[in-house]
BAGUKOL-138062 format. One line per field, with one value per residue (C-alpha): y, z, x. Coordinates in pm, 1 decimal. Example, Ala and Ser with C-alpha at 12.3 -4.5 7.8 and 13.67 -1.06 7.14 Angstrom:
BEGIN
y <- [-450.0	-106.0]
z <- [780.0	714.0]
x <- [1230.0	1367.0]
***
This chain:
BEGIN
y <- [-1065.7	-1113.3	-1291.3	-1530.6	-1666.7	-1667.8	-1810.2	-2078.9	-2336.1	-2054.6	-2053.2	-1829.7	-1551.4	-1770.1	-2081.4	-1883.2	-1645.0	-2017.6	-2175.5	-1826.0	-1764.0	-2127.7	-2141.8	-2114.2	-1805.9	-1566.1	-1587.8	-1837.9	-1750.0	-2118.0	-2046.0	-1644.3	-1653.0	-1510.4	-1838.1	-1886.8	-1575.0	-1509.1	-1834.0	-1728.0	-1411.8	-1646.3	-1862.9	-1570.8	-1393.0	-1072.5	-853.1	-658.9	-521.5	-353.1	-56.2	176.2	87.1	307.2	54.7	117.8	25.3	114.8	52.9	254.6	492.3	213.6	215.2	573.5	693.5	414.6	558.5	942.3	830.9	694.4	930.9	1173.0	976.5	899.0	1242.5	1311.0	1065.3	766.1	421.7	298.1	-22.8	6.6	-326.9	-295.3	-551.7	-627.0	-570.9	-484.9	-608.5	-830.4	-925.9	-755.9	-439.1	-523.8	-526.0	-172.2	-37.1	295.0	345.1	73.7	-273.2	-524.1	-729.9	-1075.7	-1202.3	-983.1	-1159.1	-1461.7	-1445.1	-1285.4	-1608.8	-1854.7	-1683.1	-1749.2	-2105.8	-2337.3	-2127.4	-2139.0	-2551.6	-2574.9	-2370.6	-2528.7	-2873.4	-2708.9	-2587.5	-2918.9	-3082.6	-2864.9	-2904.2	-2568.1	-2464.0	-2398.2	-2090.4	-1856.9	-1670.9	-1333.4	-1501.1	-1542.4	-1216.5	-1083.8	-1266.3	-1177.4	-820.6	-820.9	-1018.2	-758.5	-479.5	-591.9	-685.9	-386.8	-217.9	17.9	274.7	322.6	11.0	153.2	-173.1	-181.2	-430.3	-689.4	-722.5	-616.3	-550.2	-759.7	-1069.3	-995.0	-1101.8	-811.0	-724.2	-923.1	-585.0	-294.2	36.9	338.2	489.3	344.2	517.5	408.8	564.5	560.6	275.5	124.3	-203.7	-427.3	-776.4	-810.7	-1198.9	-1173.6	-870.4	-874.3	-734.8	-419.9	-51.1	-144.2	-472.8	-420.7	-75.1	-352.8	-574.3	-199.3	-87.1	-393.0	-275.6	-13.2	-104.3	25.0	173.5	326.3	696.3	625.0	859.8	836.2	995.3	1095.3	879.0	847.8	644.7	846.4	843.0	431.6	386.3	709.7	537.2	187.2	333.1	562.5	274.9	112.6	388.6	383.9	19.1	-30.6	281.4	411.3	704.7	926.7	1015.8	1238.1	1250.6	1450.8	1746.8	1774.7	1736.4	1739.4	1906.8	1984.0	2391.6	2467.1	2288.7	2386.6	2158.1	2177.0	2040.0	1683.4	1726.4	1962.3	2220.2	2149.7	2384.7	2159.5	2218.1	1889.1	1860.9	2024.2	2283.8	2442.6	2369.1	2602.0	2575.4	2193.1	2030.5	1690.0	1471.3	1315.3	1367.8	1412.4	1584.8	1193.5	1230.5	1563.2	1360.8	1130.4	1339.0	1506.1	1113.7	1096.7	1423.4	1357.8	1044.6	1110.6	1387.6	1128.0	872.5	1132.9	1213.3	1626.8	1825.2	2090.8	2103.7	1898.6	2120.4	2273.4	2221.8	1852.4	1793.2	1960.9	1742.4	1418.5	1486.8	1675.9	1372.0	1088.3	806.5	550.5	333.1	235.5	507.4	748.7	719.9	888.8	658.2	786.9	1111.6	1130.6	965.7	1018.1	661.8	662.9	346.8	308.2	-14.3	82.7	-162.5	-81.1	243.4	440.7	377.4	480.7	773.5	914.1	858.5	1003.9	1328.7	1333.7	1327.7	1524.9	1815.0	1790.9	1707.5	1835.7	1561.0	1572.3	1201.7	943.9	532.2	295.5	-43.4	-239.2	-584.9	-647.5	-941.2	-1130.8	-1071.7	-709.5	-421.4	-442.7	-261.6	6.6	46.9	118.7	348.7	596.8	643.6	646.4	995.2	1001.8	759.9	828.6	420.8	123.8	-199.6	-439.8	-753.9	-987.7	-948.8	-1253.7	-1402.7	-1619.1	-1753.1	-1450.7	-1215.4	-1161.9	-1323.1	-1059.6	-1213.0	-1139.7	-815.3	-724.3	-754.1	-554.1	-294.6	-298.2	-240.5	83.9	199.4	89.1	-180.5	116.9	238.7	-83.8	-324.6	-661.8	-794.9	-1123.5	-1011.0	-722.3	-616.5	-617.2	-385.0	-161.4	-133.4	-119.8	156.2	395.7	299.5	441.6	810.2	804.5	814.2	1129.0	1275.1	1534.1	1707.9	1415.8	1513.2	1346.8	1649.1	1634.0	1240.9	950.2	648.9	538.9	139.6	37.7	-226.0	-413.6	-384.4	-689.7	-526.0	-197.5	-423.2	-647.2	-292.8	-105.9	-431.2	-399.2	-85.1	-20.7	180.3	-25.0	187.3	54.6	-162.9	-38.0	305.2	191.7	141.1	365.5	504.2	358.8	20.2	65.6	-129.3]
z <- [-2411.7	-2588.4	-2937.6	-2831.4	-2531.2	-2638.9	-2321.1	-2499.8	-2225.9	-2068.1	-1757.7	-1514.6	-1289.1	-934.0	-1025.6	-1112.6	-796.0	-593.9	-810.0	-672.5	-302.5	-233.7	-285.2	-0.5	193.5	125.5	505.7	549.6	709.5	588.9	216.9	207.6	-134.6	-465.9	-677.1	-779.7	-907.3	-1095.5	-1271.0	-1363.0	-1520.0	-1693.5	-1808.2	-1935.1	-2129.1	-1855.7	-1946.5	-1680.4	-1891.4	-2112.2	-1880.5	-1632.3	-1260.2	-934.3	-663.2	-340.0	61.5	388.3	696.5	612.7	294.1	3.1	-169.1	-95.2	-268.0	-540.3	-643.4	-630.4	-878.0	-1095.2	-1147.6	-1186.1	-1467.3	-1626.5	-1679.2	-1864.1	-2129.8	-2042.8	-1967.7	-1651.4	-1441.7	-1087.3	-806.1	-544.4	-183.3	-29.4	-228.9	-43.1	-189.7	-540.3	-616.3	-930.5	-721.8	-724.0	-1084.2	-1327.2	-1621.8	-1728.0	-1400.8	-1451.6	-1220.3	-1497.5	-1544.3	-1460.7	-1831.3	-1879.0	-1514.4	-1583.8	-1927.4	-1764.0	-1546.5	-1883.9	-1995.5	-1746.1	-1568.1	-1778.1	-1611.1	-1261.4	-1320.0	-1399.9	-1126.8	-889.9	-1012.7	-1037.3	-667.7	-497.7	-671.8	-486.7	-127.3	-182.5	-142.5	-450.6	-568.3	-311.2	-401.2	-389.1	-655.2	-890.0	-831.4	-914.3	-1199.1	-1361.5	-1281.0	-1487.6	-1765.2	-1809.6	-1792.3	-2063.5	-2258.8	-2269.8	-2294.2	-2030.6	-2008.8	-1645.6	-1404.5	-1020.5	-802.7	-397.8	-197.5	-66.6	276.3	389.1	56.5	51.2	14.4	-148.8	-446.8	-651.8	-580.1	-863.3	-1039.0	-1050.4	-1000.4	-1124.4	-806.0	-486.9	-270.7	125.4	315.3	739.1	882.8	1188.9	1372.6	1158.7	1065.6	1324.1	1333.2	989.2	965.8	1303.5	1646.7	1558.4	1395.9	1278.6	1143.1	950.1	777.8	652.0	518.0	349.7	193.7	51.6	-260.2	-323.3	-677.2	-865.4	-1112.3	-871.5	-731.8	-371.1	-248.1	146.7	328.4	715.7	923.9	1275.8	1404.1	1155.4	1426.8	1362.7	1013.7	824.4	862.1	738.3	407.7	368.1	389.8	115.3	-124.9	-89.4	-94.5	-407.7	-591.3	-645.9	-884.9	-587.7	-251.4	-190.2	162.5	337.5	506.2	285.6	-83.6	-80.4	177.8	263.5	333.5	406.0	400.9	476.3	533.0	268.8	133.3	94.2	137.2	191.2	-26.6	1.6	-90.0	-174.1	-279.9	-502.7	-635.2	-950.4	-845.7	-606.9	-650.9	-455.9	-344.2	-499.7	-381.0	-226.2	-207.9	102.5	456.9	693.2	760.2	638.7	257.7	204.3	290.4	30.9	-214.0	-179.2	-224.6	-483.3	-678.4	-630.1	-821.4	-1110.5	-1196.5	-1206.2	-1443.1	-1632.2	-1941.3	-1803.7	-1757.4	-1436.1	-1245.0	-1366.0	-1458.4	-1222.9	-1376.1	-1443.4	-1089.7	-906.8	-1143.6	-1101.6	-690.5	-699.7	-834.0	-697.7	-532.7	-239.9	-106.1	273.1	336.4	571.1	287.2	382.4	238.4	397.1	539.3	791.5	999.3	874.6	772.9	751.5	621.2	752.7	692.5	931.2	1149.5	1337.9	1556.8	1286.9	1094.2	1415.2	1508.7	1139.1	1159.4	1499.4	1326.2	1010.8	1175.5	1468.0	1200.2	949.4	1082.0	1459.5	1549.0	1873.1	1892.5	1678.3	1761.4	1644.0	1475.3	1509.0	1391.3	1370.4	1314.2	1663.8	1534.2	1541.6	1831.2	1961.6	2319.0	2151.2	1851.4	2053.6	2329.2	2079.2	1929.2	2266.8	2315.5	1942.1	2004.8	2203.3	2222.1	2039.1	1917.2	1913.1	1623.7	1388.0	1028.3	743.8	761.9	1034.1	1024.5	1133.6	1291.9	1677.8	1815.0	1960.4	2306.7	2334.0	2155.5	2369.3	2680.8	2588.0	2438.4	2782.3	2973.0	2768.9	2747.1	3021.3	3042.4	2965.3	2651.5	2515.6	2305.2	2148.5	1845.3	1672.3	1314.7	1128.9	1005.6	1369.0	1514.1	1228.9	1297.9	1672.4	1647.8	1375.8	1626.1	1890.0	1670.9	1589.5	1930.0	2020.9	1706.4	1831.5	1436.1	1254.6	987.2	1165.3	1176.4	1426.3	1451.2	1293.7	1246.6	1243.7	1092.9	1100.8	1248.2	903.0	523.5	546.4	776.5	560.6	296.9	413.8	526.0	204.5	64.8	299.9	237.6	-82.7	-269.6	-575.1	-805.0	-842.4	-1217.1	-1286.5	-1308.6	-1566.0	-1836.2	-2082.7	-1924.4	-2088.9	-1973.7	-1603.2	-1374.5]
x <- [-521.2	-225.3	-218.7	93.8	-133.2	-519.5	-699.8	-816.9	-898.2	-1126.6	-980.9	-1195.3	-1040.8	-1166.0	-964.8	-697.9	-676.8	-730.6	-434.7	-224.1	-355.3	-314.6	70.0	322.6	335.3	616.8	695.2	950.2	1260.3	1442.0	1416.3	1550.2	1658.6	1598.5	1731.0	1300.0	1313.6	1552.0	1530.2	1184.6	1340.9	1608.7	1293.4	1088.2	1412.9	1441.4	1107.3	1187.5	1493.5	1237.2	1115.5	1245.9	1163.4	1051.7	1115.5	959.5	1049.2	950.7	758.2	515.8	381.2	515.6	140.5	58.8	440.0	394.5	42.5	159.4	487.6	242.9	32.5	286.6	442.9	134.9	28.0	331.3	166.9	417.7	285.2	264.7	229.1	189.0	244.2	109.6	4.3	-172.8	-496.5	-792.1	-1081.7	-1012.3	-605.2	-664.3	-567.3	-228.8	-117.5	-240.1	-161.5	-229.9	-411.7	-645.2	-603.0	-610.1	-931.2	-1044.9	-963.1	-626.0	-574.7	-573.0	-390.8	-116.2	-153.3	-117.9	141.8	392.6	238.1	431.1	732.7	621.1	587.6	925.8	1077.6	866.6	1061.9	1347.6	1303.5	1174.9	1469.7	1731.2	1535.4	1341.1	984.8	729.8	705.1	516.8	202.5	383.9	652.2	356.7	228.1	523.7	605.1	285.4	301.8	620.4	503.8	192.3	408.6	628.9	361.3	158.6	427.6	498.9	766.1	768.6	675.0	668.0	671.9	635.9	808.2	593.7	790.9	1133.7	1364.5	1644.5	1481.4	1203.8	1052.1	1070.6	1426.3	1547.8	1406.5	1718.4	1519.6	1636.9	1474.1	1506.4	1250.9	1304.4	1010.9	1026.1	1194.4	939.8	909.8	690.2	740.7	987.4	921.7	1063.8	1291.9	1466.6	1349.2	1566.0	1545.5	1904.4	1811.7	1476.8	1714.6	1923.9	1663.2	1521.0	1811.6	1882.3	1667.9	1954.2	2165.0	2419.7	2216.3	1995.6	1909.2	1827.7	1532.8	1491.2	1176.4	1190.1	1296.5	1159.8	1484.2	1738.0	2079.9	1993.4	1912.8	2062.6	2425.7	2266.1	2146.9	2379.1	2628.8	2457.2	2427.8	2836.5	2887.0	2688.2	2798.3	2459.1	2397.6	2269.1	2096.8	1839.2	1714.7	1410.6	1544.6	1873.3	1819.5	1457.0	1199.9	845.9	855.5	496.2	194.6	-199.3	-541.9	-754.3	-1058.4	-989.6	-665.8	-418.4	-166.8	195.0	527.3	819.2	1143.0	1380.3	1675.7	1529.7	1315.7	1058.2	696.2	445.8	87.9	63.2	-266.4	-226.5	-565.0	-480.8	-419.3	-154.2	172.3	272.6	83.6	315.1	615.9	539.2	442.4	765.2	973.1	737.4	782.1	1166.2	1131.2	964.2	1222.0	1498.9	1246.4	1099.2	1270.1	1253.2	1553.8	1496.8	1171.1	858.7	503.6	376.6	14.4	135.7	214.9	-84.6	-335.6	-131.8	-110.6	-505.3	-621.5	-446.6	-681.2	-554.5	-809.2	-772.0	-542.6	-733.8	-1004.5	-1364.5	-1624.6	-1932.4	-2108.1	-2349.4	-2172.3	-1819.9	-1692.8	-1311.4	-1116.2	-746.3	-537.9	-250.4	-174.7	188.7	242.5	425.5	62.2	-118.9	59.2	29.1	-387.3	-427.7	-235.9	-403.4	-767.5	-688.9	-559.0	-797.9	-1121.6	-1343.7	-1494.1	-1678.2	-1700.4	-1539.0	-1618.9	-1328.1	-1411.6	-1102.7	-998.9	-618.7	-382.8	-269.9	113.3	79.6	170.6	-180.2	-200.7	78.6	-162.8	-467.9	-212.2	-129.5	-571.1	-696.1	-725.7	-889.8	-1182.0	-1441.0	-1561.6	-1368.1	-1555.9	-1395.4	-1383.3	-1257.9	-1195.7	-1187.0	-855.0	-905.1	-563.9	-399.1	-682.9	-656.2	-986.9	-1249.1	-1212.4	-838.7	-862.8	-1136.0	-880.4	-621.8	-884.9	-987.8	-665.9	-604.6	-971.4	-1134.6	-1423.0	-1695.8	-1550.1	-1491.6	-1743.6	-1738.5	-1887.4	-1777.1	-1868.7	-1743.6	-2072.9	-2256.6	-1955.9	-1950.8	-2395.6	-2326.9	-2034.2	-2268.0	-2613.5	-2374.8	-2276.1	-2667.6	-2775.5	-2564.5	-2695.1	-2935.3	-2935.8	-2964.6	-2712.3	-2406.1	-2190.8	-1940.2	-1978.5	-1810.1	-1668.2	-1313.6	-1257.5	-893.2	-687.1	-546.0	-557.0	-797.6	-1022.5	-1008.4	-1102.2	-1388.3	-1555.4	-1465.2	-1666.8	-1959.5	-2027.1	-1992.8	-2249.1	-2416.0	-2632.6	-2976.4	-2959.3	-3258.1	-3123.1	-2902.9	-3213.8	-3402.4	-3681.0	-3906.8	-3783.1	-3776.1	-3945.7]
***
């Protein structure tokens, strides 16, 4: 809590996250402008001028890269924030320092602090014909206030949607990290490769150092960015496969160990604590990074870097959460996404049969989704998750599940909770050891179906357990 802005009127963290969530949506294609935003910044006297920024695009990989920078920077003793979205269980999520999402009282002062600000742009806007300010505008706003006020050296922020638009590019990042370009959001960012590039590399500044991962489209969206980085005089590019590369790479326990090679070095035999051919590739945009924000000259510590990267934790990304069965969260939800799982569990774990639980938002590339884990799954179920504004309803999904399955691999259930029982019943009854080796279960779709399961099944200790001895029930 700061001293400036007690929370005297003892407002509690559910109001507050009501007060935020029930602003507009972000998702308006009439009001593309940043004029809310940056008279918030003129309104709160520019905190974001106080730190040095990581700023992070992309279809796919944004939270992934943003967590890997951070912990690389943080365990060169620097302060960190971290912004991330969506959140998958509490909004919290998206706003740490130091590591830690901040709590429900640090929450909502953050909140105080800038709400007599977010009144008067929200007059200010009306006024001119303009919407309120959006959720994601608050968000954002409060992430920055928190940062300045902790303070933090290094603040590492991920783009909500898009880039060029967005709410946090009033921020000029030292880095700006552009992972693959993908169709996503094409309602918003155009029905083209070319198009959503634009929107991407709109994050890229003057005083930036552009960082671009692989690019699955690259003869399209290499010229876009690379355009950019010329037209806005940035400091630099450094692209996967030219200035920066992956060299070698082996499974491992929970993981893998990657070789890499930056602009300022060659780190060997660096364990990554996450899956996929994909996780390497962002460890690399991520490793790249922190050399440029990290006050460092040559390569970074190689003890440094495997602890940061050894240790670095990403809920819903390919995360295991139970054994016997395997239960694996993923909160992909476009083909890039898919494509990336199906490689990451078909290299790093022999499953004999695997049951999908899937729940995904009507807006999304459904049937091309569920093409490219077909040959993964064994059986899909087939349900909804909790934002019923957006989810696909069970009956629909169920139809296309069926076209690309076929009616006897396919189940529905309307809850999230039945299909998750049904799809571990169905691993059980093929389990003739009764240790669930070999089987599991595979729950993806969304970040909100990622989250509502991450929820479900998370493992409370006993309070009891907690107590002296002596005091136990």
């Amino acid at each position: 809590m700061s001293l400036e802005h007690p929370n005297q009127d003892g407002a509690q963290m559910l109001q507050v996250e009501r007060l935020i969530m029930n602003r507009p949506t972000e998702h308006n294609t009439t009001n593309l402008n940043l004029d809310r935003m940056h008279l918030m910044l003129d309104l709160m006297g520019h905190p974001e001028e106080s730190f040095r920024v990581v700023h992070i695009t992309g279809t796919n990989g944004k939270g992934s890269t943003a967590r890997m920078v951070e912990a690389l920077v943080r365990a060169y003793g620097l302060q960190t924030g971290l912004y991330t979205s969506p959140h998958l269980q509490r909004v919290n999520e998206r706003i740490c320092i130091n590591g830690q999402q901040l709590g429900d009282e640090a929450f909502v002062d953050a909140y105080e602090q800038i709400a007599p600000f977010v009144d008067m742009v929200d007059v200010q806007s009306v006024k001119d014909g303009g919407p309120a300010m959006s959720f994601f505008e608050v968000l954002t706003s409060m992430a920055i206030a928190a940062f300045a006020d902790a303070p933090v050296d290094v603040a590492i922020i991920e783009v909500g949607m898009g880039g060029l638009w967005d709410a946090t590019n009033v921020i000029d990042g030292d880095v700006s990290i552009i992972g693959p370009v993908d169709m996503d959001h094409m309602q918003w960012l155009g029905d083209t490769v070319e198009q959503i590039a634009t929107e991407k590399a709109g994050i890229i500044k003057s005083r930036s150092t552009a960082v671009i991962g692989p690019q699955p489209h690259a003869a399209k969206v290499m010229p876009i960015i690379e355009e950019a980085v010329q037209r806005n005089h940035a400091q630099g590019l450094i692209r996967d496969g030219e200035e920066m590369e992956v060299t070698g790479r082996l499974p491992a326990v929970g993981g893998q160990v990657v070789d890499m090679r930056t602009p300022n070095g060659v780190y060997e035999q660096v364990p990554v604590a996450k899956f996929g051919r994909h996780q390497a590739h962002n460890a690399l945009s991520a490793l790249a990074a922190a050399e440029i924000v990290l006050p460092v000259n040559g390569a970074l510590d190689g003890d440094l870097v495997a602890e940061a990267l050894g240790g670095v934790k990403i809920p819903g990304r390919i995360e295991q959460i139970r054994t016997s069965p395997t239960i694996i969260l993923d909160g992909g939800h476009n083909v890039n996404a898919a494509q990336a799982l199906r490689d990451a569990i078909e290299e790093s774990y022999d499953f004999r049969q695997l049951v999908g639980v899937v729940a995904m938002m009507k807006d999304k590339q459904v049937e091309e989704y569920l093409g490219i884990l077909e040959p993964l799954l064994s059986e899909v179920v087939v349900t909804e998750n909790s934002w019923r504004d957006r989810v696909m309803p069970a009956k629909e999904l169920e139809a296309i599940a069926v076209g690309v399955f076929g009616r006897d691999r396919v189940t529905r259930r309307d809850s999230l909770p039945d299909a998750i029982q049904s799809a571990v019943d169905m691993v059980d009854a093929e389990d003739e050891v009764g240790v669930g080796y070999g089987q599991g279960v595979l729950i993806c779709g969304s970040f909100v179906t990622a989250g509502d399961a991450r929820t479900l099944l998370k493992e409370h200790m006993n309070a009891d357990l907690a107590k002296p001895k002596s005091e136990r029930v």
